[in-house]
VMD Tcl script that draws the C-alpha trace (Angstrom):
set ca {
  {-8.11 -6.66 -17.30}
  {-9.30 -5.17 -20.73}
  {-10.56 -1.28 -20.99}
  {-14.30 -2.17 -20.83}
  {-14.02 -4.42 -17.61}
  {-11.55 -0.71 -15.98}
  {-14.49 1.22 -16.86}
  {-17.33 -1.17 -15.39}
  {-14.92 -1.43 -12.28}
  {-14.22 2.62 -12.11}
  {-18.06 3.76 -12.90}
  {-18.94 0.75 -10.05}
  {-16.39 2.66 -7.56}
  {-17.84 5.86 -8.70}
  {-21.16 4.95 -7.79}
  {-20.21 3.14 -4.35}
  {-17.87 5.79 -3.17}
  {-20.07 8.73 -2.44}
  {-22.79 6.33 -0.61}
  {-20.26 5.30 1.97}
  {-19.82 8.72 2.33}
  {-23.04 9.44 2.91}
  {-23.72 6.22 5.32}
  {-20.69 7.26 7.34}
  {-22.56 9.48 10.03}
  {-24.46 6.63 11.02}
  {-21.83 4.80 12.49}
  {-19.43 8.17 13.45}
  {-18.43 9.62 16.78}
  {-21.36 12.05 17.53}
  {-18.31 14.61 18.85}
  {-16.26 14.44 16.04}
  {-17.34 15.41 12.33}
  {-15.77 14.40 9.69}
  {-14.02 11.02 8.47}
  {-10.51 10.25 10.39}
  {-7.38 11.53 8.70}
  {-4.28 9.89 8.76}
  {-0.53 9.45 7.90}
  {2.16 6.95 8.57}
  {5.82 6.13 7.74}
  {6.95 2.53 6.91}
  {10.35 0.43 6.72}
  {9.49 -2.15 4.12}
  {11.94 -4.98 3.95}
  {10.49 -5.68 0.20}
  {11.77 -8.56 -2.65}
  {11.91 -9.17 -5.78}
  {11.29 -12.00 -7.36}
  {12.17 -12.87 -11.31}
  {11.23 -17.22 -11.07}
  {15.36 -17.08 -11.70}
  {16.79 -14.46 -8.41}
  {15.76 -13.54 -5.46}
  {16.66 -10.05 -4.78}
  {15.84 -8.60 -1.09}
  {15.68 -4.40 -1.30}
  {14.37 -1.72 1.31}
  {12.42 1.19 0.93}
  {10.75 3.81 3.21}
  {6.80 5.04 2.18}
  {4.63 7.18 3.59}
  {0.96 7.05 2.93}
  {-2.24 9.77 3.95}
  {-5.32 8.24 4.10}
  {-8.94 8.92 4.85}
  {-11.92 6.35 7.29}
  {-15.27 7.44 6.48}
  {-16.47 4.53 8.00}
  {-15.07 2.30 10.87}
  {-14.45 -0.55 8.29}
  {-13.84 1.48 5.29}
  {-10.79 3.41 3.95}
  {-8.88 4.83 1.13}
  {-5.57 5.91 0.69}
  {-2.53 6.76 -1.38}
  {1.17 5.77 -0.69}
  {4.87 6.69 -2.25}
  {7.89 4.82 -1.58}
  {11.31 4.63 -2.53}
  {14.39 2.51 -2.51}
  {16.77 2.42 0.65}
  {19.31 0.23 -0.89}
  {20.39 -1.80 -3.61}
  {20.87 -5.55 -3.84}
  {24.28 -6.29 -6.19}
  {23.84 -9.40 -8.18}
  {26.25 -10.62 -11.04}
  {27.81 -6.80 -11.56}
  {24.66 -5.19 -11.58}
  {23.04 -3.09 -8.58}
  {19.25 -3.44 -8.48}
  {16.81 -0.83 -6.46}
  {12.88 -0.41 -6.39}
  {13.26 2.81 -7.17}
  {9.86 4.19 -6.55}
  {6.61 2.83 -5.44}
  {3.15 4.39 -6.01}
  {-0.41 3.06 -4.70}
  {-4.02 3.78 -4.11}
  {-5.85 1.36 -1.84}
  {-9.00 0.32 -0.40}
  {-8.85 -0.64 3.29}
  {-11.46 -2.70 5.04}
  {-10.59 -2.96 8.49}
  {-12.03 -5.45 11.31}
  {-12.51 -3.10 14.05}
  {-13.23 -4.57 17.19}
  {-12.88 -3.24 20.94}
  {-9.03 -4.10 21.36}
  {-6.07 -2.08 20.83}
  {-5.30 -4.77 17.50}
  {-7.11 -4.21 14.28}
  {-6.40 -6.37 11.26}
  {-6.92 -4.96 7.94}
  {-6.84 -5.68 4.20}
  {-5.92 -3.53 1.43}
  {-6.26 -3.87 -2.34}
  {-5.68 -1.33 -5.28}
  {-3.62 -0.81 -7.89}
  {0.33 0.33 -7.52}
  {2.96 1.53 -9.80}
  {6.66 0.14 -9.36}
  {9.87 1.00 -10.90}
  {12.92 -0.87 -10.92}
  {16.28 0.50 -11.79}
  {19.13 -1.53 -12.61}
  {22.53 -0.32 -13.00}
  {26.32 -1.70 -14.07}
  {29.03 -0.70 -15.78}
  {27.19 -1.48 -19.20}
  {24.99 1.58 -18.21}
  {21.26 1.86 -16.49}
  {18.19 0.23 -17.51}
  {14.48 1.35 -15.99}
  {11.44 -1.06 -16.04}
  {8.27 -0.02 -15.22}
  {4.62 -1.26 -14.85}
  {1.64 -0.89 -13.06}
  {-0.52 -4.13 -11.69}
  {-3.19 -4.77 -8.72}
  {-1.76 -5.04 -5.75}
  {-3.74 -6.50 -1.80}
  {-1.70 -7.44 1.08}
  {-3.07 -7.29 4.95}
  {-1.83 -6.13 8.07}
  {-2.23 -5.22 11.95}
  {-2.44 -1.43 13.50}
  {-1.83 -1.72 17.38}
  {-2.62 1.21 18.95}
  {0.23 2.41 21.36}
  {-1.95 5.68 22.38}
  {-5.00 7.21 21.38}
  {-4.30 8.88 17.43}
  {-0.82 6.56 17.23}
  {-0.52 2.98 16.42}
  {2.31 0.53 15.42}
  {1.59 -1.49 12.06}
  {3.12 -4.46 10.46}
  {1.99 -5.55 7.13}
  {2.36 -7.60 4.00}
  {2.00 -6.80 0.31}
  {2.45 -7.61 -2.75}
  {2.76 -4.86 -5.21}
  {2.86 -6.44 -9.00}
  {2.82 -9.78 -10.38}
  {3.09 -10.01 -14.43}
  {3.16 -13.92 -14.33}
  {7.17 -13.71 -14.00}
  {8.15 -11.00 -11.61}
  {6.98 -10.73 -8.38}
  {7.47 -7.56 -6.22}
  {6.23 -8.07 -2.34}
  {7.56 -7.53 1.29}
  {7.04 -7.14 4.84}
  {6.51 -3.32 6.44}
  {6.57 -1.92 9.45}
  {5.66 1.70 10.40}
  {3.71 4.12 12.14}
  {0.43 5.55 11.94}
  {-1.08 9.32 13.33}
  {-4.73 10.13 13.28}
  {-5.90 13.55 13.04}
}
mol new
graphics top color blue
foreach p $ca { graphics top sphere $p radius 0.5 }
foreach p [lrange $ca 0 end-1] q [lrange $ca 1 end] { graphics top cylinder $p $q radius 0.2 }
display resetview
């Protein structure tokens, strides 16, 4: 994506943003002000992918979030590498993970509400051996979807999928699950 298409894209979001906002007391609880806050924990059982190896790593995140609106949402997430895969002599870890994301959610009446995220993350990947420690980094858009069953009112159970970066050779995706808390 070249610089003028980022700016077209961020003034667009810019614009967008505070009308949701704005739209989102039309469709709130009347006994509750405010748009819901939330935080959760995941277990991500994530991969990476070179066309060549297959490498399988795990990493806890933890992400805060905002819902303006019942179908709308935004939030940030951090994550960080469990374990390391050894291939070959070399130990390989996704050493961090950062993301922003737009959620649209389908809500319905049931305690199951799929969802879809997209945004933009930042991943670094450390690899380590006895020749010494080299550190790749890179930033790409990321979307993935997922499920939040509610086990009790403000706490629900999610499983998702997403895939982090793809530069054309290196894939970076998994599988999470976690917890979410409403405030």
């Amino acid at each position: 994506m070249n610089t003028s298409n980022r700016m077209n894209l961020l003034t667009a979001a810019a614009a967008i943003f505070p009308l949701i906002i704005i739209s989102s007391p039309a469709f709130a609880d009347p006994y509750k002000s405010g748009p819901d806050i939330y935080a959760g924990v995941y277990y991500n059982f994530a991969s990476i992918d070179d066309g060549f190896d297959r490498l399988s790593v795990e990493t806890m995140s933890a992400k805060i979030g905002a819902q303006p609106h019942p179908y709308f949402g935004i939030e940030g997430r951090i994550g960080f590498s469990t374990d390391d895969h050894h291939l070959r002599g070399v130990d390989y870890s996704l050493d961090n993970t950062l993301g922003a994301y737009a959620v649209l959610h389908l809500a319905n009446q049931s305690p199951v509400t799929p969802y879809f995220l997209f945004g933009a993350s930042h991943v670094e990947i450390i690899a380590t051996s006895s020749a010494g420690t080299t550190t790749e980094e890179d930033s790409d858009f990321s979307f993935g979807a997922g499920l939040d069953i509610e086990i009790a009112p403000g706490l629900s159970g999610n499983i998702e999928y997403l895939q982090y970066y793809d530069n054309g050779t290196t894939i970076i995706d998994g599988m999470g699950l976690g917890a979410t808390i409403r405030f």
